[in-house]
C-alpha positions as CSV (number, residue, x, y, z in Angstrom):
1,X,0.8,-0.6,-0.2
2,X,-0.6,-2.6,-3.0
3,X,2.4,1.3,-0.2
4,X,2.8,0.6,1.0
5,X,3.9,-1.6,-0.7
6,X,6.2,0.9,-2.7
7,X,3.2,3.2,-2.6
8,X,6.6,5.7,-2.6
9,X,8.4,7.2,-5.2
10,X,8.3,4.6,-7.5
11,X,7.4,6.9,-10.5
12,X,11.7,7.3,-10.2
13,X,12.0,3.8,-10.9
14,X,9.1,2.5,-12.9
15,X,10.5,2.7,-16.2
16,X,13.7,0.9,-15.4
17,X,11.9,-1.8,-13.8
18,X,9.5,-2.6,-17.1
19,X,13.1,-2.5,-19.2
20,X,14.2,-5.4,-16.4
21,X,10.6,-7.4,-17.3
22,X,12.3,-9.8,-19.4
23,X,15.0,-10.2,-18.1
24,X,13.3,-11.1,-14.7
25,X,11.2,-13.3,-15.7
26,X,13.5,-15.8,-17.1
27,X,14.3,-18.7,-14.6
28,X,18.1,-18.9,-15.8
29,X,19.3,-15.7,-16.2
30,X,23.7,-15.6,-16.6
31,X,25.2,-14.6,-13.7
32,X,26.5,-11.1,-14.3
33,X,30.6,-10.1,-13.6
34,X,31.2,-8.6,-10.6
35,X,32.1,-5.6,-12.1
36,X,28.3,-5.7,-13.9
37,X,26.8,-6.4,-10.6
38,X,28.6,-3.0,-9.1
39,X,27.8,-0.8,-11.8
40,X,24.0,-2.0,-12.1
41,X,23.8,-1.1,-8.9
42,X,23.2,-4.5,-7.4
43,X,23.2,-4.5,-3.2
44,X,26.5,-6.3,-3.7
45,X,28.3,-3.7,-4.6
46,X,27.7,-2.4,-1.2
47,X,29.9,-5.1,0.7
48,X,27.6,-5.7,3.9
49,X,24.6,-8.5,2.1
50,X,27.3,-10.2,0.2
51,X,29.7,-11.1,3.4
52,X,25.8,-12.3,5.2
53,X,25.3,-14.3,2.4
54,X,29.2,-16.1,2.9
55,X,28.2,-17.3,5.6
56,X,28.0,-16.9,9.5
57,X,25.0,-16.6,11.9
58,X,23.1,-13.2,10.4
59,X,20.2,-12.7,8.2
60,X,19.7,-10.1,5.8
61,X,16.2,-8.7,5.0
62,X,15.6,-6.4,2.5
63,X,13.0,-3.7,2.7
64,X,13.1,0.1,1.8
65,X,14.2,3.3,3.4
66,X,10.9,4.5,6.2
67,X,10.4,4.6,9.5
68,X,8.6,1.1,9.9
69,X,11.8,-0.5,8.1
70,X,13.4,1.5,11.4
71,X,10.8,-0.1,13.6
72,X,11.6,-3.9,12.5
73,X,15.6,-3.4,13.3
74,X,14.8,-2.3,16.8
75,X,12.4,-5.0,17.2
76,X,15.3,-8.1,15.5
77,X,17.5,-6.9,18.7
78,X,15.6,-9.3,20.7
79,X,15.5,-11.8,18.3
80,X,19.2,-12.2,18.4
81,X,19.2,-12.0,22.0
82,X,17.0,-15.4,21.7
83,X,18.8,-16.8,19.1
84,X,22.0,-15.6,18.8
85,X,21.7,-14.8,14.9
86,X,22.0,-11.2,14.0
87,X,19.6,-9.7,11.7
88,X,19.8,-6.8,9.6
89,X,17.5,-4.9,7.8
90,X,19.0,-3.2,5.1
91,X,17.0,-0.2,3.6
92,X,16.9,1.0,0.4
93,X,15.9,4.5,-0.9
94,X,12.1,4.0,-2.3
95,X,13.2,5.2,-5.6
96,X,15.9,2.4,-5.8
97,X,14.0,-0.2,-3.7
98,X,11.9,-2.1,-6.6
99,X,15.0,-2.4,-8.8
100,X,17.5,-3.6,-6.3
101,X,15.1,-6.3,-5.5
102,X,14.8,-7.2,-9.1
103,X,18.2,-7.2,-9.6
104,X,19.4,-10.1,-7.4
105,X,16.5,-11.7,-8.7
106,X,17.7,-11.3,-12.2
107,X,21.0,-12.7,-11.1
108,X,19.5,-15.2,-8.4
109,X,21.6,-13.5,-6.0
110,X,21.8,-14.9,-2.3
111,X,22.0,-11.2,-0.6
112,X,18.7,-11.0,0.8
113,X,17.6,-13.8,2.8
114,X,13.7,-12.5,2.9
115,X,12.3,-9.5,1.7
116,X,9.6,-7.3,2.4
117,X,7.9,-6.4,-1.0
118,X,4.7,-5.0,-2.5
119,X,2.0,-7.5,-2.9
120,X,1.8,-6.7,-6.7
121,X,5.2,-8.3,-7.1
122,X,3.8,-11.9,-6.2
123,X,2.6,-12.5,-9.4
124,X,5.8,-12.0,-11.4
125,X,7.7,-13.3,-8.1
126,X,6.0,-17.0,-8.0
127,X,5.7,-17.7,-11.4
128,X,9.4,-17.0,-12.0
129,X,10.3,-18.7,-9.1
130,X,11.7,-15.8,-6.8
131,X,10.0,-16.5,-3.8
132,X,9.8,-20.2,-1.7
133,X,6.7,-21.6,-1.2
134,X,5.6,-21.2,2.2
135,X,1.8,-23.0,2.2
136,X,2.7,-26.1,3.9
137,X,5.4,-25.0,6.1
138,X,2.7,-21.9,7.4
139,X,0.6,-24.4,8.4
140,X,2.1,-25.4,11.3
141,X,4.6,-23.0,12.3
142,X,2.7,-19.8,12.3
143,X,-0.5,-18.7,14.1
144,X,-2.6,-18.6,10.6
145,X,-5.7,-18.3,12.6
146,X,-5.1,-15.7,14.0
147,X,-4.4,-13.7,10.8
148,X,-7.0,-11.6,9.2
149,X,-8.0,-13.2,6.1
150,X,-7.5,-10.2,4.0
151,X,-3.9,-9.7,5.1
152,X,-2.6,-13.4,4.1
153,X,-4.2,-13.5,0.6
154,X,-3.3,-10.1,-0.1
155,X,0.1,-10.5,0.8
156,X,0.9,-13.9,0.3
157,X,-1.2,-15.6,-2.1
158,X,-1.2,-16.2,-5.7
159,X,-2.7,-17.3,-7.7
160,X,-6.0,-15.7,-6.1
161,X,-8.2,-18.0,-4.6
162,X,-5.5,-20.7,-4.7
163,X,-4.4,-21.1,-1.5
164,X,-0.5,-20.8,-2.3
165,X,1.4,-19.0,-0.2
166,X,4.2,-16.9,-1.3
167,X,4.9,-14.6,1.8
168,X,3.3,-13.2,5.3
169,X,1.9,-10.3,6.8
170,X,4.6,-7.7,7.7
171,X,3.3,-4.2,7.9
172,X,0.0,-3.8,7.3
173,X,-1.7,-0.5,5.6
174,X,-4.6,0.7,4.4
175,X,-6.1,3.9,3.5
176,X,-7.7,6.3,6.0
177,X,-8.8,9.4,6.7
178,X,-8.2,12.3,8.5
179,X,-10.3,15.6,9.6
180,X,-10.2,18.6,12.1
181,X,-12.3,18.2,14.7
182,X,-12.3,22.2,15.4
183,X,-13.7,22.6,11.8
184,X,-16.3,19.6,13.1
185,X,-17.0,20.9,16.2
186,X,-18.1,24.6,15.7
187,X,-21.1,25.1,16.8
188,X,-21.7,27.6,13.6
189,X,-20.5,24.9,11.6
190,X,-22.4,22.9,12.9
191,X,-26.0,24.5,12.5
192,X,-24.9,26.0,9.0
193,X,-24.3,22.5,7.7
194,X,-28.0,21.0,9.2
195,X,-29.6,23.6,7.8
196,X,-28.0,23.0,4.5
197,X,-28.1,19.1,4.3
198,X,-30.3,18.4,7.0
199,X,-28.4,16.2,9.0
200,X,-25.6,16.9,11.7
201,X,-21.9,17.9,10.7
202,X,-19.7,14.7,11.2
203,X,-17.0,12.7,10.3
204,X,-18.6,11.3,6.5
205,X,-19.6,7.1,6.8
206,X,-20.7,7.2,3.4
207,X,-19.5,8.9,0.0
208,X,-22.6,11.0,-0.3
209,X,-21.7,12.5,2.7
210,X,-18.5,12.9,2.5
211,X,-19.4,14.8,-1.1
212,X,-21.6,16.9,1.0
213,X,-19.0,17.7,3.8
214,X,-16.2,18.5,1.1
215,X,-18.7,21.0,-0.3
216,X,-19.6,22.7,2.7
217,X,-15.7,23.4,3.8
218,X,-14.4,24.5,0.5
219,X,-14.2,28.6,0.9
220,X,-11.7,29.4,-1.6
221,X,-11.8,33.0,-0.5
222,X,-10.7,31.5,3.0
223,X,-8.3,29.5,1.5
224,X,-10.1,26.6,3.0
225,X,-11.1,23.2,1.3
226,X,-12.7,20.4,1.5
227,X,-10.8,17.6,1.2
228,X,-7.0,16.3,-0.4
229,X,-7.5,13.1,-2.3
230,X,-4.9,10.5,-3.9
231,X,-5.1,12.2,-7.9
232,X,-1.2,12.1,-8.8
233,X,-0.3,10.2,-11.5
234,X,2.9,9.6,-9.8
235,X,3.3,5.7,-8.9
236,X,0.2,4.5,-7.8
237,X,-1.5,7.4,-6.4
238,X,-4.9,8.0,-8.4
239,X,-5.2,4.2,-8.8
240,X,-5.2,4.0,-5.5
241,X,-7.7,6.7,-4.5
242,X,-10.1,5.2,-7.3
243,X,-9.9,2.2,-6.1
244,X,-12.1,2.5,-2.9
245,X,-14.9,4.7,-4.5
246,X,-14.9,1.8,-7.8
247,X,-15.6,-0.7,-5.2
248,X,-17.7,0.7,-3.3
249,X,-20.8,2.1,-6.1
250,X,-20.6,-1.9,-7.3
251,X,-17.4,-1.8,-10.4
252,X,-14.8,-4.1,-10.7
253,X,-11.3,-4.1,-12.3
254,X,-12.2,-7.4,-14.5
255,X,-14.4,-10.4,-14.5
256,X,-13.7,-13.0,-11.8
257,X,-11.0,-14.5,-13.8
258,X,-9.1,-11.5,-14.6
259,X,-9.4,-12.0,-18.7
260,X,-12.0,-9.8,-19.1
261,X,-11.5,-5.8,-18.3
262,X,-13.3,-4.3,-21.5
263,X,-17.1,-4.0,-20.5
264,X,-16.6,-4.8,-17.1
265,X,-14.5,-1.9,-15.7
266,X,-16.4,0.3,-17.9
267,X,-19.6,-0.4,-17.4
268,X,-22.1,2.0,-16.4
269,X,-21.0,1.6,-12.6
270,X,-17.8,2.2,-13.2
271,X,-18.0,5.3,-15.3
272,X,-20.5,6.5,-13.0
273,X,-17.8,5.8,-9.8
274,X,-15.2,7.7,-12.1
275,X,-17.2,10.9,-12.0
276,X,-18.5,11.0,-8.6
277,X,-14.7,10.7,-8.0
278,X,-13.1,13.7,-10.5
279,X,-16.5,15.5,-9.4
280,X,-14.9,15.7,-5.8
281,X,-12.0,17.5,-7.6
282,X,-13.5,20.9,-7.2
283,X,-13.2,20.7,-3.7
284,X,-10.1,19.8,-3.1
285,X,-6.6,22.5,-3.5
286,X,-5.3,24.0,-6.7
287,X,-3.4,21.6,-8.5
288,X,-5.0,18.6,-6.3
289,X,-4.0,16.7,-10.1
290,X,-0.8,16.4,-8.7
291,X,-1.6,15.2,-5.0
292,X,-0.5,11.9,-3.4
293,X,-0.3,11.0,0.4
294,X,3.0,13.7,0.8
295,X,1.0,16.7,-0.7
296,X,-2.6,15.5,1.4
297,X,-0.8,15.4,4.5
298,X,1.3,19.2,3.7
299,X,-2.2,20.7,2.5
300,X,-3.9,19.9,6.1
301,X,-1.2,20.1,8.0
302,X,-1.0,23.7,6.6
303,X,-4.3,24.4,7.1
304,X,-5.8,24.1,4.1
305,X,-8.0,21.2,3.6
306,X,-10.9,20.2,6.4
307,X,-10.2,16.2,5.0
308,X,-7.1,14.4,3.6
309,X,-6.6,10.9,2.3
310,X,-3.5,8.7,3.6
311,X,-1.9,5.6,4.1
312,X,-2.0,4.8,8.2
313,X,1.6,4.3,7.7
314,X,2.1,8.2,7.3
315,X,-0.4,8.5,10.1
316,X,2.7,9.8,12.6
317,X,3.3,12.9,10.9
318,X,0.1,14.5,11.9
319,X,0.8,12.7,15.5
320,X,3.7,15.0,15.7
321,X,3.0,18.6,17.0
322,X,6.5,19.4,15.2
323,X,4.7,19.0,12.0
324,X,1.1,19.5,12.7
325,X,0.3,22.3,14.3
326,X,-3.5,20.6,14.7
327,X,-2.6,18.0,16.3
328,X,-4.9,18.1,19.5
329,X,-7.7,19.1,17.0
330,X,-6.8,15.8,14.4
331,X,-9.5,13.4,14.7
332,X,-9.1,9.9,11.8
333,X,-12.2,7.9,9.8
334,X,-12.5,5.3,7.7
335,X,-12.8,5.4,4.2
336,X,-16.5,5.9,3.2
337,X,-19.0,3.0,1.8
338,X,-20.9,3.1,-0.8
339,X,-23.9,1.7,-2.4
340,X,-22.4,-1.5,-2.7
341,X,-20.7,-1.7,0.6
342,X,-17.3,-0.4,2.0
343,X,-13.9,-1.2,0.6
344,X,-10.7,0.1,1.4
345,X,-7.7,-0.4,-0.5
346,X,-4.9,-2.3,1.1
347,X,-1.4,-0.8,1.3
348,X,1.4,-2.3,3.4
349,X,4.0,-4.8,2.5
350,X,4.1,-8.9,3.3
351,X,7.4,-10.4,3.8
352,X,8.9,-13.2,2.3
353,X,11.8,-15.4,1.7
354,X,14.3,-15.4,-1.2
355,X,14.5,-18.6,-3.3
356,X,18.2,-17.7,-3.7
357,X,19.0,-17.5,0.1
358,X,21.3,-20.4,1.0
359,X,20.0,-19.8,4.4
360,X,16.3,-20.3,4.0
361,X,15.4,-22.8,6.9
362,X,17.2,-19.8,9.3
363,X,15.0,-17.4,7.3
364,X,11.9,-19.6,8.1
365,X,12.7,-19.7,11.9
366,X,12.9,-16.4,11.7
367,X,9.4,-16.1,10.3
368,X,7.8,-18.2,12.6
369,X,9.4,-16.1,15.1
370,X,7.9,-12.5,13.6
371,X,4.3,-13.9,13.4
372,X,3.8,-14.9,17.0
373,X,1.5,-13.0,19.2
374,X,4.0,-12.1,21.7
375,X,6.0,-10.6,18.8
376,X,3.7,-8.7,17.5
377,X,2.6,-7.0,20.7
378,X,6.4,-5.8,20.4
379,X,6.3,-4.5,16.6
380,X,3.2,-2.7,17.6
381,X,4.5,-1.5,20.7
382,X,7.6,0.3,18.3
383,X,4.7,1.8,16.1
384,X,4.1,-1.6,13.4
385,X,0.8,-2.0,12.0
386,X,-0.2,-5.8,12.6
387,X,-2.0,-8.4,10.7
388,X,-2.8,-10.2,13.7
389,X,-6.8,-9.8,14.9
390,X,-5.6,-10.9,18.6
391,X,-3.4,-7.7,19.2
392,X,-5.1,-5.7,16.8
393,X,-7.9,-6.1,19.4
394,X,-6.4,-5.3,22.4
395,X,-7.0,-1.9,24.2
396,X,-2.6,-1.5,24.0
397,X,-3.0,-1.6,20.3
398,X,-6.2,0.5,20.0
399,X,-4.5,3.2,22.4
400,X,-1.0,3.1,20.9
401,X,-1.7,6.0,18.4
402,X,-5.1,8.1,18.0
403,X,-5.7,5.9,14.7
404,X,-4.9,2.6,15.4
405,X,-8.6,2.3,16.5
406,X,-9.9,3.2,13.2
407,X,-7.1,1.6,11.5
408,X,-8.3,-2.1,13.3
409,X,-12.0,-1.3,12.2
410,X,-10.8,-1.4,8.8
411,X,-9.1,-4.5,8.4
412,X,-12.4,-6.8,7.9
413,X,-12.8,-4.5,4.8
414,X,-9.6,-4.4,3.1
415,X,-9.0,-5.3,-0.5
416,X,-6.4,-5.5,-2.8
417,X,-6.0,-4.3,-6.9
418,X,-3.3,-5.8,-9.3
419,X,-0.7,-8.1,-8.4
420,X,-0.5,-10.4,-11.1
421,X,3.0,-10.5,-13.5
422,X,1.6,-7.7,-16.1
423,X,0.7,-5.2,-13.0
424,X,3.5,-2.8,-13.8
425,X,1.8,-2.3,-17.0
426,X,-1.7,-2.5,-15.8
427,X,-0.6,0.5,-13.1
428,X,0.7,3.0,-16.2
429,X,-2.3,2.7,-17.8
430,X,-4.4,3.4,-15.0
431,X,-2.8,5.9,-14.3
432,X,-1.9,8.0,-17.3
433,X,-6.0,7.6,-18.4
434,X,-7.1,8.2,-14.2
435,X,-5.4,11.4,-14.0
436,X,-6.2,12.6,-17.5
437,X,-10.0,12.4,-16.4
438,X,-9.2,13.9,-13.1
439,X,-7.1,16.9,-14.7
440,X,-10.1,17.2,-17.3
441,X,-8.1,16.0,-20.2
442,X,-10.6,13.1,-20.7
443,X,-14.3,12.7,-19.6
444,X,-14.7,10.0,-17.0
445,X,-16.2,7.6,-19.9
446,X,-13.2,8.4,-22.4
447,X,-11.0,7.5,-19.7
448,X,-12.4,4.4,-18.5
449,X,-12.7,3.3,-22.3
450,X,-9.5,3.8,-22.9
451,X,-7.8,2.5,-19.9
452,X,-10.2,-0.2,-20.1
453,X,-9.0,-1.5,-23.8
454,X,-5.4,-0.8,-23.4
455,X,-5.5,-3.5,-20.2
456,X,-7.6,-5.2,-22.3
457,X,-4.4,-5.7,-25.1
458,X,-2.4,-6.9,-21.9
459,X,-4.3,-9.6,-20.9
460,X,-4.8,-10.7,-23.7
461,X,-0.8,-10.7,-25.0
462,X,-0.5,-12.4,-21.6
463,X,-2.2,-15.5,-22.2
């Protein structure tokens, strides 16, 4: 989500959840009064998780306010219909999501019996002993083959490489692309743009040409540009956008181990990633400095941009003639490669189960159930993005929404950024020092310096 993940309106919440850091990382926190609880805003003080957790044949899940979250409790109907236990999925407002979470964790609440979270939270969710080990029980109980690789260590495992499983593939995001084909398509455009770069107008496979298509469309004087790219400083959004382009010229986020992030992320790669990224800046809109996935999908579906970035999970609103007016004329790509190879930058969220749950074996069935392929067929069937190559292969799946095609051919090339305890203060940093190279505040070697130290000063007090 990484979106997904909380790839939403998190900015709302981020500072309150690094004031909860301590406090969430100890393993025997006091309970809090009721009357605490209710004022901190705990999911108790709602009434409906805290009679589930007394007892009775129903299972809570916890998982934010958006459409898939609408998607799963339509799909948990026929679980209870096999079962007999009721399932609710109780959805939080994004900007309240992460610290609700954190909050029966804090208190070692039973409310939620699993919960669908971030992968970024695994790190701090493991080691503190939030989440119940699910690496030998997977083994046999769910269809791990059939998993692509990507989507069970992104979402379940920590440490990396480890093999420690902490939670599942729920919905599965990535980043993506999407592009007017009527822009594509005109035959003007077409010969202006061979003539120009001497090759033919399409959908971009690599950065260099998609630098070369952004240039072409922008026509300030039509009010047309090229492209709207993840730049906001809000949450996650410029990380995230970085990400792909870092990857793919050949820089890293650290060394191997993760100790080392001064020299590496700023090496020559990286800074030269970093400009070829806030050099694509004059093409996009006015105040682009300020654009996430909300304002890319508002600046093409008002006509403005011939490209924009998004999560597939956001995907529906241009599938929806209500909101996008070029819809028949929509057409979706991958994100570009690079010198070094093509990387896209996970989004999504993997489910797991509370270690506070006094219903955790339930929880578990219910897992097993979830993962199956028959499942699955019915989560994508309701509009769920799926982890599982099996469906993700079929022609259903493929033909279910104009980008699930594109959205299966870019599985094999997801990857994920930070997700160990310190991420929260990782994120900020990248962030602030992103954007301030992006807005021009800070050259893209100034930037990457900085950001590079200040993580550096993290790692290091994390030791």
């Amino acid at each position: 989500m990484p979106l997904t993940r909380s790839r939403l309106y998190g900015a709302l919440a981020l500072s309150a959840t690094l004031t909860l850091t301590g406090l969430i990382a100890g393993c025997n926190p006091p309970a809090p009064t009721p009357e605490a609880t209710a004022s901190a805003g705990s999911p108790s003080a709602s009434g409906s998780p805290s009679e589930a957790a007394a007892g009775g044949d129903k299972l809570v899940i916890a998982w934010a306010k958006w459409t898939p979250a609408d998607q799963l409790q339509k799909l948990v109907a026929d679980y209870t219909k096999e079962t007999g236990t009721t399932v609710e999925v109780q959805q939080i407002p994004w900007s309240d999501f992460e610290n609700k979470v954190k909050l029966t964790w804090s208190s070692q609440s039973p409310d939620y019996d699993l919960v669908i979270g971030d992968s970024q939270w695994l790190g701090k969710a493991s080691t503190a002993g939030h989440y119940v080990d699910l690496t030998d029980w997977s083994k046999t109980n769910v269809p791990m083959a059939d998993m692509a690789k990507s989507a069970v260590t992104e979402y379940g495992e920590y440490p990396a490489g480890s093999g420690k499983l902490w939670g599942l593939p729920c919905e599965e995001d990535a980043l993506a692309f999407a592009y007017r084909k009527d822009l594509f398509d005109d035959a003007k455009n077409k010969a202006a743009f061979k003539a120009k770069y001497g090759k033919e107008l399409a959908p971009p496979d690599t950065w260099e040409d998609f630098q070369h298509v952004a240039e072409f469309f922008t026509q300030p004087d039509k009010k047309l540009y090229g492209a709207a790219l993840f730049y906001a400083k809000q949450y996650d959004g410029v990380t995230m956008g970085f990400d792909s382009v870092l990857w793919g010229f050949g820089g890293k986020l650290s060394d191997p181990s993760g100790k080392k992030i001064d020299g590496v992320l700023n090496d020559a790669t990286g800074v030269k990633a970093l400009q070829f990224y806030t050099d694509l800046k004059k093409f996009t809109p006015p105040g682009s400095e300020n654009f996430y996935f909300d304002e890319c999908l508002r600046a093409f579906q008002q006509g403005q941009v011939a490209m924009a970035e998004s999560w597939f999970a956001f995907l529906p609103d241009l599938n929806d003639a209500a909101k996008n007016k070029y819809k028949g004329q929509t057409g979706y790509f991958m994100v570009p490669k690079g010198p070094a190879g093509r990387f896209v930058q996970l989004g999504g969220q993997g489910i797991s189960i509370s270690a506070y749950s006094k219903k955790q074996d339930a929880a578990k069935k219910f897992l097993s159930w979830f993962e199956k392929e028959d499942t699955q067929k019915k989560w994508v069937a309701l509009g769920g993005l799926t982890a599982n190559t099996k469906v993700a292969a079929t022609d259903a799946f493929k033909n279910a929404a104009p980008y699930n095609a594109v959205f299966a051919s870019s599985v094999p090339f997801l990857k994920d950024f930070y997700n160990t305890p310190d991420y929260s203060e990782l994120l900020s940093s990248a962030q602030k020092n992103l954007n301030a190279a992006v807005a021009g505040a800070m050259s893209p070697k100034e930037a990457l310096d900085t950001l590079a130290k200040e993580q550096q000063k993290v790692v290091d007090a994390a030791k």
